[in-house]
C-alpha positions in Angstrom: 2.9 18.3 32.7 2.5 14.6 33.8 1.4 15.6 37.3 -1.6 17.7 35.1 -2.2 15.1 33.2 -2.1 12.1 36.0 -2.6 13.4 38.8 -5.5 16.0 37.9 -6.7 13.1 35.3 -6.7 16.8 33.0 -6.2 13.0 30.5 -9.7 13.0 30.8 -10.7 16.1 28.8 -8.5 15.5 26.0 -9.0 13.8 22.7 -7.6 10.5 21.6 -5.7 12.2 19.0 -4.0 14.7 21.6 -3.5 11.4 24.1 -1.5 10.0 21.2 0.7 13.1 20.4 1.6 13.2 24.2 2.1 10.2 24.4 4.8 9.7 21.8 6.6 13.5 22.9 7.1 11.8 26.1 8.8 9.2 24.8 10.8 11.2 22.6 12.4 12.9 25.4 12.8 9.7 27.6 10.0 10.9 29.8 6.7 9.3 31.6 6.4 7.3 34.8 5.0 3.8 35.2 2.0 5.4 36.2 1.2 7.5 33.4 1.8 4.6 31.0 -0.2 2.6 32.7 -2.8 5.3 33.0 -2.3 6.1 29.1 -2.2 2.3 28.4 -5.9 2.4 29.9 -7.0 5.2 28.1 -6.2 3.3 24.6 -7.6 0.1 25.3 -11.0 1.4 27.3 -11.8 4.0 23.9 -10.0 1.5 21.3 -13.3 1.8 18.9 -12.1 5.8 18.9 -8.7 4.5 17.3 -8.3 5.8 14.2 -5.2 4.8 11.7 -3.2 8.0 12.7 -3.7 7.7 16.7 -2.9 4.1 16.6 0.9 4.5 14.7 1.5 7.4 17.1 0.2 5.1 20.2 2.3 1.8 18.8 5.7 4.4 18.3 5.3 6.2 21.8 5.1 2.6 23.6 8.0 1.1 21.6 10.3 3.9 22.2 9.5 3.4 25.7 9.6 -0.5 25.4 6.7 -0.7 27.2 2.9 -1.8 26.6 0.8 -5.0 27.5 -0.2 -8.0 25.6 -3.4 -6.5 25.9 -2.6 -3.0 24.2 -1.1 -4.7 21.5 -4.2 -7.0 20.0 -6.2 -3.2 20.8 -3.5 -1.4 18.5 -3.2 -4.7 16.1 -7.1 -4.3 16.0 -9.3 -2.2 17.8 -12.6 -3.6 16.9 -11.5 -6.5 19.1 -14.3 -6.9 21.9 -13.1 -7.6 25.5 -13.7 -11.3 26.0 -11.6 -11.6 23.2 -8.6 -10.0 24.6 -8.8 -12.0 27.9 -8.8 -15.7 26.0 
């Protein structure tokens, strides 16, 4: 599934929503290389005005199970009306 989803970038056709859902059944079962967090990570903070309430816990519980997640991702999750500029400063 996470060569599909990397590899292929299949990531690409799905929703936010679905993104999210994945996200947090891979961490459930202890699963997902660097790359595919990092590529998920990307996802989240390049369509963070898509974020709605819902995606956003299931986002913020995949990456804590898996103790990962940049500074970055979490100002996106803690707001994601925050422009760009704003997360670099």
């Amino acid at each position: 599934m996470e060569h599909k989803l990397v590899d292929e970038q299949i990531y690409r056709y799905m929703t936010l929503e679905r993104l999210g859902e994945v996200l947090k059944a891979f961490a459930n079962v202890g699963r997902g290389s660097d790359e595919f967090i990092d590529t998920m990570e990307k996802q989240f903070i390049k369509h963070r005005k898509g974020l709605t309430p819902e995606i956003v816990e299931n986002v913020k519980a995949g990456f804590l199970k898996m103790n990962k997640g940049s500074e970055i991702l979490g100002k996106v999750l803690a707001d994601p009306t925050t422009k760009l500029p704003e997360l670099e400063a």
